[in-house]
N, C-alpha and C positions, 0 to 999 in steps of 0.2 A: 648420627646416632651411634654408628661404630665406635670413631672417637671418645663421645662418653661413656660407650661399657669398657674401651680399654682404659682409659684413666679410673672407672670403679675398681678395673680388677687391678690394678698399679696400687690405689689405695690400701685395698685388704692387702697384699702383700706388704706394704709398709705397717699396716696393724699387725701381721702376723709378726713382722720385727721386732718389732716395740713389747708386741705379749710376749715376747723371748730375751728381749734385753738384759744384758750385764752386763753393760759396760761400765756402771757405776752400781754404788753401793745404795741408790734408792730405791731397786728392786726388793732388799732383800727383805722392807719393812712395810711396805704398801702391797694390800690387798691384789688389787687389780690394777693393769697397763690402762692409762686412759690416750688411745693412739688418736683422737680427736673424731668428731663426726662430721656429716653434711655432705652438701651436693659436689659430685667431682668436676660438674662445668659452672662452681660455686662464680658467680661476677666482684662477692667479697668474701674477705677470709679474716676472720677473728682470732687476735692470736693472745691470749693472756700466758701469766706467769708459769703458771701448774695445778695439778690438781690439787683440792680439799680434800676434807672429810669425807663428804658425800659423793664427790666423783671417784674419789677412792675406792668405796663401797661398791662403786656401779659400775666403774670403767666408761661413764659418761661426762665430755667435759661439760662445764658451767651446769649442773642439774640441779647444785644447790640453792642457796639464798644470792649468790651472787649472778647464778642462772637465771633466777626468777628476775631477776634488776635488769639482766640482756633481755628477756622477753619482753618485760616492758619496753624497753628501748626499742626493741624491732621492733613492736607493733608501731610505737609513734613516727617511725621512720618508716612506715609500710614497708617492711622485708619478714619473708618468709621463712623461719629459721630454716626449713626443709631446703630450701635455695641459697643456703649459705654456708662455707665451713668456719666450722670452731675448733681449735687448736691449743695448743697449752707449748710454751718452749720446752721444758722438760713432760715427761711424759707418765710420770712416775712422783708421788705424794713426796713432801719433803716432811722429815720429822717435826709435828709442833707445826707444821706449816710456816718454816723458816722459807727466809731466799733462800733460790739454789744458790750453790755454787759451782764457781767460774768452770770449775772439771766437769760436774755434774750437767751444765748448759751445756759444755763440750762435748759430752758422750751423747746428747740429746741432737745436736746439731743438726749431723745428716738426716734424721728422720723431717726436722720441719725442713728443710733446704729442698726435701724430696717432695715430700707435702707441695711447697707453694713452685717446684716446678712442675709436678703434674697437673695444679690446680691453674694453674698460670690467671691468678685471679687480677681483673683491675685496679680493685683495692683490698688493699691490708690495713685493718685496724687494730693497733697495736693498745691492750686492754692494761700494761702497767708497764714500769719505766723496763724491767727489764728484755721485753718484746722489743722494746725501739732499740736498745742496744744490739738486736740480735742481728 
């Protein structure tokens, strides 16, 4: 139990990053940091591209229409979103909801690198081609 409050509180410190981030230029037109959510003794870890619209607005990742398509999914795969983390490679909306770019992954790096070592999940499911690159 120790263990998982200290990887909760490693988490918010990596959110508190990400809500601070400048390292790249996609802070300065999105809303809200979406520093990812879910469980910190997560056993899978969902990692898509970036935030939308709607995760924009919330700072919550997949809560749009593409979130609703993961829910289904987890239901039919019996997993609990609450027992899983969700992730995005960049952390921060890209204009128009273009691909990031190679810089803009870059300044995002450390934050998921940090993510999936304090989450140290068994599996990573990687949600678009540029996650598997990562």
């Amino acid at each position: 139990m120790e263990e998982k409050k200290e990887k909760e509180e490693k988490l918010k410190e990596i959110a508190r990053k990400v809500a601070g981030c400048k390292r790249c230029p996609l802070w300065e037109r999105a809303n809200k940091a979406v520093p990812g959510e879910g469980a910190a003794d997560a056993r899978v870890m969902f990692i898509g591209e970036g935030p939308g619209y709607y995760e924009d607005q919330r700072g919550i990742p997949f809560c749009g229409a593409s979130g609703r398509l993961l829910d289904k999914l987890l239901l039919l795969i019996k997993l609990d979103r609450k027992k899983v983390f969700i992730g995005n490679v960049v952390k921060h909306r890209a204009p128009e909801n273009r691909d990031p770019l190679p810089e803009e992954i870059e300044a995002c790096r450390p934050f998921l690198d940090e993510q999936i070592e304090v989450i140290d999940p068994e599996i990573i499911v990687t949600l678009c081609g540029l996650a598997m690159n990562k």
